[in-house]
N, CA, C and O atoms as a Tinker XYZ file with bonds, in Angstrom:
   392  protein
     1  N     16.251000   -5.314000  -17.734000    73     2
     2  CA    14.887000   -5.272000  -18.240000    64     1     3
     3  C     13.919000   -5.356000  -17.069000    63     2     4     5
     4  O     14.118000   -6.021000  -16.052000    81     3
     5  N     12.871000   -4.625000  -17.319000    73     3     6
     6  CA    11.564000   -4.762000  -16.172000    64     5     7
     7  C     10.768000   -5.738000  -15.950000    63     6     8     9
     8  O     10.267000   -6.141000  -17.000000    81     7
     9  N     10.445000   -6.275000  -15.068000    73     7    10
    10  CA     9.402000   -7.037000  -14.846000    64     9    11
    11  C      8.326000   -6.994000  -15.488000    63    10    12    13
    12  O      7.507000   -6.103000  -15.263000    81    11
    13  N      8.149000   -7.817000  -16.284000    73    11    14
    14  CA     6.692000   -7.971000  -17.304000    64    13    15
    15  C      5.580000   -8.281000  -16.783000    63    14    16    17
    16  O      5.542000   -8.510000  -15.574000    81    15
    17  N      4.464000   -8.358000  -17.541000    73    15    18
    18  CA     2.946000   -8.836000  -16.137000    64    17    19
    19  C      3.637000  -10.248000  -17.037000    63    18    20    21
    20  O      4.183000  -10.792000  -16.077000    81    19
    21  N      3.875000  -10.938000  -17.942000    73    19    22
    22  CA     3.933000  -12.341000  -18.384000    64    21    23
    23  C      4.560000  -12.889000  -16.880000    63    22    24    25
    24  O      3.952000  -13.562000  -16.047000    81    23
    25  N      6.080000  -12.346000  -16.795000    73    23    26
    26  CA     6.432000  -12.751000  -15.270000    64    25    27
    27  C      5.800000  -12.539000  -14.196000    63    26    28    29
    28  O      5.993000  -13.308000  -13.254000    81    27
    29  N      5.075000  -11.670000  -14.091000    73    27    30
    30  CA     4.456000  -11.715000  -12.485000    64    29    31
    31  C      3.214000  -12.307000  -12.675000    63    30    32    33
    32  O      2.458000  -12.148000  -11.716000    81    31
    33  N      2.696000  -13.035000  -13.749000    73    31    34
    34  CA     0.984000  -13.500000  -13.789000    64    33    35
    35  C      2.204000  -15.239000  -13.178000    63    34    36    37
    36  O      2.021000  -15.790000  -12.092000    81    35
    37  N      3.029000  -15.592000  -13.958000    73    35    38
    38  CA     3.740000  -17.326000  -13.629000    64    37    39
    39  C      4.428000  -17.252000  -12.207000    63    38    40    41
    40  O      4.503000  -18.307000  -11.576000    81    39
    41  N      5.038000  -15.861000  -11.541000    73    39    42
    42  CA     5.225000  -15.850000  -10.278000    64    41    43
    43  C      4.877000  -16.033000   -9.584000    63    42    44    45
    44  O      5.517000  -16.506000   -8.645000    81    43
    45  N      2.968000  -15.667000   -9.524000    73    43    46
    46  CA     2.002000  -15.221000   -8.814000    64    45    47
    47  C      1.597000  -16.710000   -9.130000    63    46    48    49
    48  O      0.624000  -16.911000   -8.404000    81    47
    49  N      1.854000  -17.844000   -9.844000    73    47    50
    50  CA     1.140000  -19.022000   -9.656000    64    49    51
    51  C      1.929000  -19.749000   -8.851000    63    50    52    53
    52  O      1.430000  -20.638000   -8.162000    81    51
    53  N      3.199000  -19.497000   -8.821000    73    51    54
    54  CA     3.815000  -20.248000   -7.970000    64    53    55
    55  C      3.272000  -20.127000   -6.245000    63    54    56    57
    56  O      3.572000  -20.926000   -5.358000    81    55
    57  N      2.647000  -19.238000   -6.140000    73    55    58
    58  CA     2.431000  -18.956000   -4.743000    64    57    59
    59  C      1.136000  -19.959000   -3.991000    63    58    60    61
    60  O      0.168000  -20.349000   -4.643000    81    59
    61  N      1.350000  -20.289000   -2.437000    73    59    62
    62  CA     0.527000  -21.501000   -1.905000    64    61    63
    63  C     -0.614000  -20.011000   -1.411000    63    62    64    65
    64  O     -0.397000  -18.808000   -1.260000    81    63
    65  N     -1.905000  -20.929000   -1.281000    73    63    66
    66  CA    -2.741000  -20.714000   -1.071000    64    65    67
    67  C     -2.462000  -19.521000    0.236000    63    66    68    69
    68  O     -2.651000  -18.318000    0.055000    81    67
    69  N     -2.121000  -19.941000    1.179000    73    67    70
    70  CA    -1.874000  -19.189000    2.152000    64    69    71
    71  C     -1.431000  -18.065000    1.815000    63    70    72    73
    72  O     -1.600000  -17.187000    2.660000    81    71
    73  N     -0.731000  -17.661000    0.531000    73    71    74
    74  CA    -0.394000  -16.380000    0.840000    64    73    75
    75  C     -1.509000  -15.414000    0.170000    63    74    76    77
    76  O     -1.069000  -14.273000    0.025000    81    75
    77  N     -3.078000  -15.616000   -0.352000    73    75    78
    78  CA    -3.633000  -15.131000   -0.908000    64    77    79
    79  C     -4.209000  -13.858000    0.005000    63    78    80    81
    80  O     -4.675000  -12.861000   -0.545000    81    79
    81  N     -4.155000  -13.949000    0.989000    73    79    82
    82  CA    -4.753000  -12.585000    2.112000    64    81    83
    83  C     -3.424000  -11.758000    1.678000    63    82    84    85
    84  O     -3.525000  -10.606000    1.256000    81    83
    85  N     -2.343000  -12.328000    1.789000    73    83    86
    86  CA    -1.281000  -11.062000    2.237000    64    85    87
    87  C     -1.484000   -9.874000    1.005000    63    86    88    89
    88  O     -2.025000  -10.057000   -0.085000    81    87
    89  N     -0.777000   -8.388000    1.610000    73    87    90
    90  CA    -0.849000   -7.330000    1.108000    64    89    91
    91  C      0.356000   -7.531000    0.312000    63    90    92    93
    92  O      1.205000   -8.382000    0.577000    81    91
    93  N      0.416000   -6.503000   -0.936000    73    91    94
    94  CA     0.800000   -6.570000   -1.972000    64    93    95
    95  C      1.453000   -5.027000   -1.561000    63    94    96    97
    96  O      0.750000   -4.090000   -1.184000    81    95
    97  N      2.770000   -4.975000   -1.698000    73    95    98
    98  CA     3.003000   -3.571000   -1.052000    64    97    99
    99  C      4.682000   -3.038000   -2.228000    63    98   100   101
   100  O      5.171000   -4.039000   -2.752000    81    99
   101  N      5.379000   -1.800000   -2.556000    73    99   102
   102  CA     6.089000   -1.713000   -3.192000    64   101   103
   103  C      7.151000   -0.954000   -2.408000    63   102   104   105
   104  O      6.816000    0.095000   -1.858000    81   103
   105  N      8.349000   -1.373000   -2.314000    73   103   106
   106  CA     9.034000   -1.870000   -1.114000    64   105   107
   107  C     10.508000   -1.059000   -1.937000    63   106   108   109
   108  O     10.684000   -1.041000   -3.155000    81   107
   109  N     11.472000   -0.415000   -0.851000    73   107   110
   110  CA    12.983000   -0.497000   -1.821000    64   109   111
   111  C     13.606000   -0.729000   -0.927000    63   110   112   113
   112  O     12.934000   -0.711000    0.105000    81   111
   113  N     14.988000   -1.035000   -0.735000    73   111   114
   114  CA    16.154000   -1.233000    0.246000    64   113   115
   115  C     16.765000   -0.119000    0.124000    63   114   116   117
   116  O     16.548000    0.460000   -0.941000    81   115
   117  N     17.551000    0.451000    0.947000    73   115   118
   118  CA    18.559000    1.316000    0.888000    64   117   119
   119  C     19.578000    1.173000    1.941000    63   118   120   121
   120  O     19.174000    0.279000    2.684000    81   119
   121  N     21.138000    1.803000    2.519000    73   119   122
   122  CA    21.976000    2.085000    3.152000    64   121   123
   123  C     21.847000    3.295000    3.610000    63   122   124   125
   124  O     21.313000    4.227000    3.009000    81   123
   125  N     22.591000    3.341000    5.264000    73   123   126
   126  CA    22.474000    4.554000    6.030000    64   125   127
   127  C     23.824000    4.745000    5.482000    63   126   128   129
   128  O     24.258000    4.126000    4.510000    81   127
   129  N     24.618000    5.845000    6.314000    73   127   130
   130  CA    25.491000    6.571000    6.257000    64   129   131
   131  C     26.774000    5.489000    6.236000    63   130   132   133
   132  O     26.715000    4.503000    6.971000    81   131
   133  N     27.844000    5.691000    5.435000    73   131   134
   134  CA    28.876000    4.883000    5.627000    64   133   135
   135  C     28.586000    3.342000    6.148000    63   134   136   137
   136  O     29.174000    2.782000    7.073000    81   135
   137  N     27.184000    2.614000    5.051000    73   135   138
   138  CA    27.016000    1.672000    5.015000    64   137   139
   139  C     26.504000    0.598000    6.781000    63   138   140   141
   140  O     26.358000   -0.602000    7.014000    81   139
   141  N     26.417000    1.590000    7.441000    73   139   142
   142  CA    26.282000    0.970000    9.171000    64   141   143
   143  C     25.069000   -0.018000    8.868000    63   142   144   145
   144  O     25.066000   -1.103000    9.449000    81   143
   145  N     24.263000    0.233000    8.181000    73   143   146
   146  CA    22.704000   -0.056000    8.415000    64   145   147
   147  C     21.634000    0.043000    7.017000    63   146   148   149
   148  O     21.452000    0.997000    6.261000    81   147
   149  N     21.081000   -1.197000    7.009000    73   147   150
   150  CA    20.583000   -0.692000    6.073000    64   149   151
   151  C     18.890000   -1.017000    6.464000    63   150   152   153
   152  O     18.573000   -1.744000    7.406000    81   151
   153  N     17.738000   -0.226000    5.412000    73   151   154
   154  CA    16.589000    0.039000    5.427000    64   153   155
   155  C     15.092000   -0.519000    4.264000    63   154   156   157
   156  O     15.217000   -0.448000    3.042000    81   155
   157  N     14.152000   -0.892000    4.742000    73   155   158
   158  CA    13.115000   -1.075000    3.928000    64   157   159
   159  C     12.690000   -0.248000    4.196000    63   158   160   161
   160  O     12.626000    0.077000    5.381000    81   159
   161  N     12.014000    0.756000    2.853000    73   159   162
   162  CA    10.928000    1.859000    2.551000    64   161   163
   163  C      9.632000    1.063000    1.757000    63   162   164   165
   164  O      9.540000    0.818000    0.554000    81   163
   165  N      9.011000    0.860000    2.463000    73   163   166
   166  CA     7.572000    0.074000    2.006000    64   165   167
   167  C      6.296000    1.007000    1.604000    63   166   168   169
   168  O      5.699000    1.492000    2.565000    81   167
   169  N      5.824000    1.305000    0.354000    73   167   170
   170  CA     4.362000    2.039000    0.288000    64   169   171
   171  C      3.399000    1.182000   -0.042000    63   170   172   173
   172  O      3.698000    0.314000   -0.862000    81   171
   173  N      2.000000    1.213000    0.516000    73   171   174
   174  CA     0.886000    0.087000   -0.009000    64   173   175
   175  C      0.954000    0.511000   -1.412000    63   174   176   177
   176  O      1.633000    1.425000   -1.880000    81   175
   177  N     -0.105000   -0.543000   -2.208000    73   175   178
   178  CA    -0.060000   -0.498000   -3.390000    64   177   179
   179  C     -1.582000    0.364000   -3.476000    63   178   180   181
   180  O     -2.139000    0.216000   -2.389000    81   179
   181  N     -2.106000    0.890000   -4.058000    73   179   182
   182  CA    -3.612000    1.774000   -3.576000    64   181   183
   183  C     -4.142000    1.720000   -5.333000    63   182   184   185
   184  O     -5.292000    2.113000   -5.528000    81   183
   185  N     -3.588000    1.397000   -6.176000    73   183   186
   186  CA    -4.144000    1.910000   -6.934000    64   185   187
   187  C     -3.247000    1.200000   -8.266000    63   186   188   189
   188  O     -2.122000    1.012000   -7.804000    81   187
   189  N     -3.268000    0.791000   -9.523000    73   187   190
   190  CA    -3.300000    0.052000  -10.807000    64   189   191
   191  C     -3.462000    1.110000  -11.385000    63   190   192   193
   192  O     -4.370000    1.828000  -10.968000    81   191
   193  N     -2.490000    1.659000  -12.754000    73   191   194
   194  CA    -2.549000    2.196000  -13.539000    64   193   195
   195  C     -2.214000    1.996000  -15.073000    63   194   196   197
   196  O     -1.069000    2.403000  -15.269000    81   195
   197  N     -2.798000    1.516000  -16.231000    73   195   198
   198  CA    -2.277000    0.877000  -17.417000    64   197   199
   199  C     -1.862000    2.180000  -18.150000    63   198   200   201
   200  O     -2.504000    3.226000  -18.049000    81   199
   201  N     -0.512000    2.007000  -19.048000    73   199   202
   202  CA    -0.513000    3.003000  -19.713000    64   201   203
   203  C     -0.277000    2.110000  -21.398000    63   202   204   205
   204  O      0.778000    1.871000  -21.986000    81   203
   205  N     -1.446000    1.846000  -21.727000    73   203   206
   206  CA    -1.385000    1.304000  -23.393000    64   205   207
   207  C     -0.365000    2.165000  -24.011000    63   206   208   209
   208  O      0.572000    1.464000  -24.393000    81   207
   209  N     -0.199000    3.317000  -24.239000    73   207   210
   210  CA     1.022000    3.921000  -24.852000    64   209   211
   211  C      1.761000    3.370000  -25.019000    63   210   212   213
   212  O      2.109000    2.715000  -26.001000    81   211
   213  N      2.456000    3.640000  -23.378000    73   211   214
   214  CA     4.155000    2.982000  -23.223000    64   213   215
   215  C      3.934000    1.527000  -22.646000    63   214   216   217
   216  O      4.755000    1.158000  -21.807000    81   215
   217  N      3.042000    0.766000  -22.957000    73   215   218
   218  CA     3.130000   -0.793000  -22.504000    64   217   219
   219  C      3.322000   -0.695000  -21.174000    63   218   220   221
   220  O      4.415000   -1.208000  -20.937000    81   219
   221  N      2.754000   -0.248000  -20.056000    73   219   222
   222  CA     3.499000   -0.403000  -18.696000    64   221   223
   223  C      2.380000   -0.898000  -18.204000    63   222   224   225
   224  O      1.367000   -1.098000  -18.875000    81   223
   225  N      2.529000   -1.172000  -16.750000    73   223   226
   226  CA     1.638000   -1.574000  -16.068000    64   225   227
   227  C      2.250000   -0.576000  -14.658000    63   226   228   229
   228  O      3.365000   -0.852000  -14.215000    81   227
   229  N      1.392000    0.629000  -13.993000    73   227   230
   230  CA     2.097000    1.020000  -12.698000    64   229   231
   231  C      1.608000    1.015000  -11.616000    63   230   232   233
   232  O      0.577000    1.685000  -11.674000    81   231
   233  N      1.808000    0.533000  -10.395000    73   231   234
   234  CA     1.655000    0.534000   -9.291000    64   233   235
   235  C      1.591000    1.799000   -8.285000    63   234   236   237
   236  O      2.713000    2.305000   -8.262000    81   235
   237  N      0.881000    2.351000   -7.620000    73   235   238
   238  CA     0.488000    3.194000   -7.375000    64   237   239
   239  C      0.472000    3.163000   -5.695000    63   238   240   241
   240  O     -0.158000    2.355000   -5.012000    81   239
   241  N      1.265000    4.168000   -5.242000    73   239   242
   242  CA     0.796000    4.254000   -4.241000    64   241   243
   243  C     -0.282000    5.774000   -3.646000    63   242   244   245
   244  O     -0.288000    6.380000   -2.574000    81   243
   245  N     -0.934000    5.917000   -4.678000    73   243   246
   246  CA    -2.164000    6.940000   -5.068000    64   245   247
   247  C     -3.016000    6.609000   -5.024000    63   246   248   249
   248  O     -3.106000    5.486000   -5.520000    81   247
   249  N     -4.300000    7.180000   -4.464000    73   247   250
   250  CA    -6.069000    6.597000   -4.885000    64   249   251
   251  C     -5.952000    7.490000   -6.692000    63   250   252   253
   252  O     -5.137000    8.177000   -7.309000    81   251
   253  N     -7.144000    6.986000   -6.876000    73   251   254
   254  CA    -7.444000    7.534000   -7.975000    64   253   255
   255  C     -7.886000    9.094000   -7.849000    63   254   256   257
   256  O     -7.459000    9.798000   -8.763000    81   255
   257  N     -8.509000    9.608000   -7.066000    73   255   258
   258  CA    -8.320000   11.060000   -6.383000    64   257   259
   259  C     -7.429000   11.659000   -6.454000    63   258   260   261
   260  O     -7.364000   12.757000   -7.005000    81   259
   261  N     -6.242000   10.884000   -5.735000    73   259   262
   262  CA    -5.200000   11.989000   -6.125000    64   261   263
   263  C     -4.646000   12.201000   -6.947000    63   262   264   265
   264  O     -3.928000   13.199000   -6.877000    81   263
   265  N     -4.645000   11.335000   -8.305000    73   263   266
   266  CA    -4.278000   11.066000   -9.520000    64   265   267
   267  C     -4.576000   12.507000  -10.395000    63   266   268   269
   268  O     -4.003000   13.369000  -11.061000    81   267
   269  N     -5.757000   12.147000   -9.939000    73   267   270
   270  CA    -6.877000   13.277000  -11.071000    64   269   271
   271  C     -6.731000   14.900000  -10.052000    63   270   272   273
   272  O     -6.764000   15.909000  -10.756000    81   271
   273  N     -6.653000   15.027000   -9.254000    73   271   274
   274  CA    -6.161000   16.298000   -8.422000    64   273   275
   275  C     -4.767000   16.803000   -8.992000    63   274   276   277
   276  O     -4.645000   17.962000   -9.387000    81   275
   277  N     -3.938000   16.082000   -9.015000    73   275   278
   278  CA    -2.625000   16.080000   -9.242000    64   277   279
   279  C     -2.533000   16.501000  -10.853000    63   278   280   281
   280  O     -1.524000   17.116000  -11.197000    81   279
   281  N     -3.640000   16.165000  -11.946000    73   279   282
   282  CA    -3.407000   16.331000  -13.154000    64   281   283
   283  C     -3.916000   17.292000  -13.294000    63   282   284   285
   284  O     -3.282000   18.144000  -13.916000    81   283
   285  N     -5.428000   17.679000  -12.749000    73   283   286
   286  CA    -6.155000   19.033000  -12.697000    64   285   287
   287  C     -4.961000   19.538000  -12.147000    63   286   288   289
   288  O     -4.709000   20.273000  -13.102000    81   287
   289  N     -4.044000   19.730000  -11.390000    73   287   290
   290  CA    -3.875000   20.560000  -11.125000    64   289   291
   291  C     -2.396000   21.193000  -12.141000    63   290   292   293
   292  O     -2.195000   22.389000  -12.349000    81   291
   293  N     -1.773000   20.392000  -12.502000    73   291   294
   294  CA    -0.738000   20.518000  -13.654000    64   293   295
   295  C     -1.097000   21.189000  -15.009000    63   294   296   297
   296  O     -0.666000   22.205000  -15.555000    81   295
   297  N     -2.125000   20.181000  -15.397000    73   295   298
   298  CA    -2.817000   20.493000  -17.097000    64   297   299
   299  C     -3.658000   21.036000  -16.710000    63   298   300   301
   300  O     -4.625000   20.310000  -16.479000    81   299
   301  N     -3.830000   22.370000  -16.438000    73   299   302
   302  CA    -5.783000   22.541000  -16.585000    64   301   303
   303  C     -6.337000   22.010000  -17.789000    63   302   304   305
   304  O     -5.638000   22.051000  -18.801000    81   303
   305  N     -7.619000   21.461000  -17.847000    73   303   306
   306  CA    -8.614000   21.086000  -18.767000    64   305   307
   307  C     -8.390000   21.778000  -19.719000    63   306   308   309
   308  O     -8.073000   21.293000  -20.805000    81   307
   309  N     -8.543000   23.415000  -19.449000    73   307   310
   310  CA    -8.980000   24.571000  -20.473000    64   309   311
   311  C     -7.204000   24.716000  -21.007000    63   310   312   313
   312  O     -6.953000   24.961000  -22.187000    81   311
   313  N     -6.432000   24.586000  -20.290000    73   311   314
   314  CA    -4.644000   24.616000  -20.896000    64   313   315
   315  C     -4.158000   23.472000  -22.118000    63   314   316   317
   316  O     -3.178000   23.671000  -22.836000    81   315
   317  N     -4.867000   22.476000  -22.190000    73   315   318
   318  CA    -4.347000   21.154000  -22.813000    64   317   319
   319  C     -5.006000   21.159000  -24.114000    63   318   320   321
   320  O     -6.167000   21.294000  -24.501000    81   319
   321  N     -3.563000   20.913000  -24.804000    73   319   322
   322  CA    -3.580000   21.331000  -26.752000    64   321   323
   323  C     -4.673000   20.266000  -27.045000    63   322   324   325
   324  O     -5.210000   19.546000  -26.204000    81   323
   325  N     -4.866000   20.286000  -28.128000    73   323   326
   326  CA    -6.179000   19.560000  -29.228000    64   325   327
   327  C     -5.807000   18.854000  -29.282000    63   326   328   329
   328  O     -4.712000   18.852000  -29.845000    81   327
   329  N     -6.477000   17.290000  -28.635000    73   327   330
   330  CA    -5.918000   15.980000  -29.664000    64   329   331
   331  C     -7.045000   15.663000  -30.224000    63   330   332   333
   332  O     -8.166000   16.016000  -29.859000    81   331
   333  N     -6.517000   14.403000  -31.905000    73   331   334
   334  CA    -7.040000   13.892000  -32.488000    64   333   335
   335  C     -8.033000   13.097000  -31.653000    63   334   336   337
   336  O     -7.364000   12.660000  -30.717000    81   335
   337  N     -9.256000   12.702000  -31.520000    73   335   338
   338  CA    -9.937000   11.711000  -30.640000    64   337   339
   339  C     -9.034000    9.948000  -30.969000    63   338   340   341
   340  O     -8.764000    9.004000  -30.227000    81   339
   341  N     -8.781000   10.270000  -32.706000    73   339   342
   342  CA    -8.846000    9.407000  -33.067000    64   341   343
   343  C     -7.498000    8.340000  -32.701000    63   342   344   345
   344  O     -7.466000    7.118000  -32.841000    81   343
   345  N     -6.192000    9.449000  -32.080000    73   343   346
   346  CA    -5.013000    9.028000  -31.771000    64   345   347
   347  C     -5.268000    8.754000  -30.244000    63   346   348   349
   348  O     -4.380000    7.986000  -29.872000    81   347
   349  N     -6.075000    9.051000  -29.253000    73   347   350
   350  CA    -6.130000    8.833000  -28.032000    64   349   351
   351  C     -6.088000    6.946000  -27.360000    63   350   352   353
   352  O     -6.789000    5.978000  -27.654000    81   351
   353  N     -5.206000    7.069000  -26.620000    73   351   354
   354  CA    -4.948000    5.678000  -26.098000    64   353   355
   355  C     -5.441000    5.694000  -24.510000    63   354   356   357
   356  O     -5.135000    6.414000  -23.559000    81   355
   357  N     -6.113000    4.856000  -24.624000    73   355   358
   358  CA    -7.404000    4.583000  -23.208000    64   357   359
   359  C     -6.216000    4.315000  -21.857000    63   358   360   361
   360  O     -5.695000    3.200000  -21.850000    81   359
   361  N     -5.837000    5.207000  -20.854000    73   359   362
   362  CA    -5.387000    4.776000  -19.543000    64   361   363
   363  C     -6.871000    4.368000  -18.604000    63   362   364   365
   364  O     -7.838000    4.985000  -18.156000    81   363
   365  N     -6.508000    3.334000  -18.623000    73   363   366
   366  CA    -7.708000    2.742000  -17.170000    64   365   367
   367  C     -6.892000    2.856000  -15.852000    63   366   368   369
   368  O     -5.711000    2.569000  -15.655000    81   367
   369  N     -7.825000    3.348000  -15.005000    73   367   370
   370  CA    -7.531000    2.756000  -13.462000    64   369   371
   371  C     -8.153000    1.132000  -13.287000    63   370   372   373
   372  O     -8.872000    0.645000  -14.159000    81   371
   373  N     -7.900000    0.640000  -12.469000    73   371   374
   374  CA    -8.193000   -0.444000  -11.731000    64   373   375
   375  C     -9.415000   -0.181000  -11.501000    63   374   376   377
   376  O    -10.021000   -1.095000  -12.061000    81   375
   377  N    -10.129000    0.473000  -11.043000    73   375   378
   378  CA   -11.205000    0.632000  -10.613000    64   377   379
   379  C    -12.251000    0.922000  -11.784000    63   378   380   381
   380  O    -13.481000    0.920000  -11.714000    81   379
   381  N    -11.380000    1.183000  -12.936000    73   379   382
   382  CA   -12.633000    1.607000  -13.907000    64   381   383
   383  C    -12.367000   -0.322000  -14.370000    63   382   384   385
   384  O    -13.081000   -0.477000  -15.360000    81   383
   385  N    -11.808000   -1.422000  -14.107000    73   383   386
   386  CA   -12.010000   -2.586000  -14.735000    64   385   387
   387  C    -12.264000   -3.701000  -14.024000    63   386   388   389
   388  O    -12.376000   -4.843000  -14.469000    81   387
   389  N    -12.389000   -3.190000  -12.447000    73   387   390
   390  CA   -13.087000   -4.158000  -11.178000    64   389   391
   391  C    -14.360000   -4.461000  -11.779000    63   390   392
   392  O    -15.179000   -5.154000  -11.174000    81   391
């Protein structure tokens, strides 16, 4: 199962004061070749994305620019079927709730 915000809001209290500057960054491990060595792949975090739909919360290593570039450029505006207004579920950026 995924990490819930319930767990990361009681994680995030456990933490001392001191670590309130540090960067918040989304990180994976991996192995080189026949296990010799292994690696952190670290991306900043740039950007908060809610998806009320599917309950998620996603981390972004996107501005909101490229978000919306990236969708213009997939869906055109004028390409994307009719929705109900009334079924539409609100995605916020971070920035639309700073």
């Amino acid at each position: 199962m995924s990490l819930t915000i319930k767990d990361l809001k009681k994680f995030l209290l456990t933490l001392p004061e001191e670590f309130d500057d540090y960067e918040m960054i989304n990180g994976e491990f991996g192995s080189g070749p026949d296990n010799e060595f292994y690696y952190r792949l670290d991306k900043p975090i740039l950007n908060l994305y809610v998806d009320e739909e599917n309950k998620e919360l996603c981390f972004l290593h996107q501005t909101e620019e490229e978000v919306d570039k990236i969708e213009n450029e997939v869906k055109p505006k004028e390409t994307l079927p009719e929705v109900d207004p009334n079924k539409i579920i609100e995605n916020r950026l971070l920035n639309d709730i700073r």
